[in-house]
C-alpha positions as CSV (number, residue, x, y, z in Angstrom):
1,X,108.1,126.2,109.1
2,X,105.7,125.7,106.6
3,X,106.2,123.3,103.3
4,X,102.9,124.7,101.5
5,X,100.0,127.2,101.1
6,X,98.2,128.7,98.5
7,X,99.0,127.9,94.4
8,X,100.8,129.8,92.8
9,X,103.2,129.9,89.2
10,X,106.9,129.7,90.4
11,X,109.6,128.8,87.5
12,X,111.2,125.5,87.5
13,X,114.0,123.8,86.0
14,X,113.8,120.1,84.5
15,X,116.9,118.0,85.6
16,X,117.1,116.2,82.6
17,X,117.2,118.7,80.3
18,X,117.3,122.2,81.9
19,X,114.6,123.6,80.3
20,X,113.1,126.3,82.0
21,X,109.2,127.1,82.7
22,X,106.5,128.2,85.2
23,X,104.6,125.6,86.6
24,X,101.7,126.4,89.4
25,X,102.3,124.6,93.1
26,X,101.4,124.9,96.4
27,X,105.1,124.4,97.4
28,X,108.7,125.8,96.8
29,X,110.0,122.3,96.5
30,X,110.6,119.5,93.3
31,X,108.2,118.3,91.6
32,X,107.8,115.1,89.3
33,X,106.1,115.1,85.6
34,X,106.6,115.0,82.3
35,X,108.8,117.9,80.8
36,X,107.6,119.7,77.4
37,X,111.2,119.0,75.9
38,X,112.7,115.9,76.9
39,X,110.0,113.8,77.6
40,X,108.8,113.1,74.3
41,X,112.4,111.9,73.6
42,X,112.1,109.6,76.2
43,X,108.9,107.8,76.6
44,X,110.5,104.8,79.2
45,X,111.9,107.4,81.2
46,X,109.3,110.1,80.5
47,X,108.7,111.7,84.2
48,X,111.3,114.1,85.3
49,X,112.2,116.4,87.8
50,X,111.6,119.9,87.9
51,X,113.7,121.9,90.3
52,X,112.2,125.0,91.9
53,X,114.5,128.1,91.4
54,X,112.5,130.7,93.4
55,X,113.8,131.7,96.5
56,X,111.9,130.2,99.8
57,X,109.8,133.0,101.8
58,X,110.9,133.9,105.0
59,X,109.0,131.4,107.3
60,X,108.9,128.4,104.3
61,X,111.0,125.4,104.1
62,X,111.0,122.9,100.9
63,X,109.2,119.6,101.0
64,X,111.5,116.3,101.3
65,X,112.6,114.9,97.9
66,X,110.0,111.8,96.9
67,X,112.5,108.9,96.8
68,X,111.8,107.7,93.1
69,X,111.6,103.6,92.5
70,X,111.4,101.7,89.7
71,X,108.7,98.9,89.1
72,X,112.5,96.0,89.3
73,X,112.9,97.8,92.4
74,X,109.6,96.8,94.1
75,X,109.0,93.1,92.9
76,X,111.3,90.9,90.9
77,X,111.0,90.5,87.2
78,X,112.5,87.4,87.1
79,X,110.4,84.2,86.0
């Protein structure tokens, strides 16, 4: 099965918000950036994810999830 192919505008849904909008990919998967509505409200947590709500072609899978880390979870911040 394939996981991408050619760009093209599919609508998305942020997960922090649920706003709704069409963003261009070469995937039917999640994908990770700022979101026109919550992000500004957030600037320490400003990258989001955006859940793809088209429904996979016959012959397509979705991409794993990225596993999303945070700067304390990669080296200690402790002096």
């Amino acid at each position: 099965m394939k996981t991408t192919g050619k760009q093209s505008s599919k609508l998305y849904r942020c997960q922090g918000c649920g706003h709704e909008s069409h963003n261009t990919t070469n995937h039917y998967g999640k994908f990770y950036d700022r979101c026109r509505k919550c992000s500004p409200k957030s600037p320490m947590d400003a990258i989001k994810v955006h859940e793809c709500l088209e429904p996979l072609p016959a012959g397509w899978a979705r991409p794993e999830d990225w596993k999303i880390v945070k700067l304390g979870d990669l080296v200690s911040t402790d002096t």
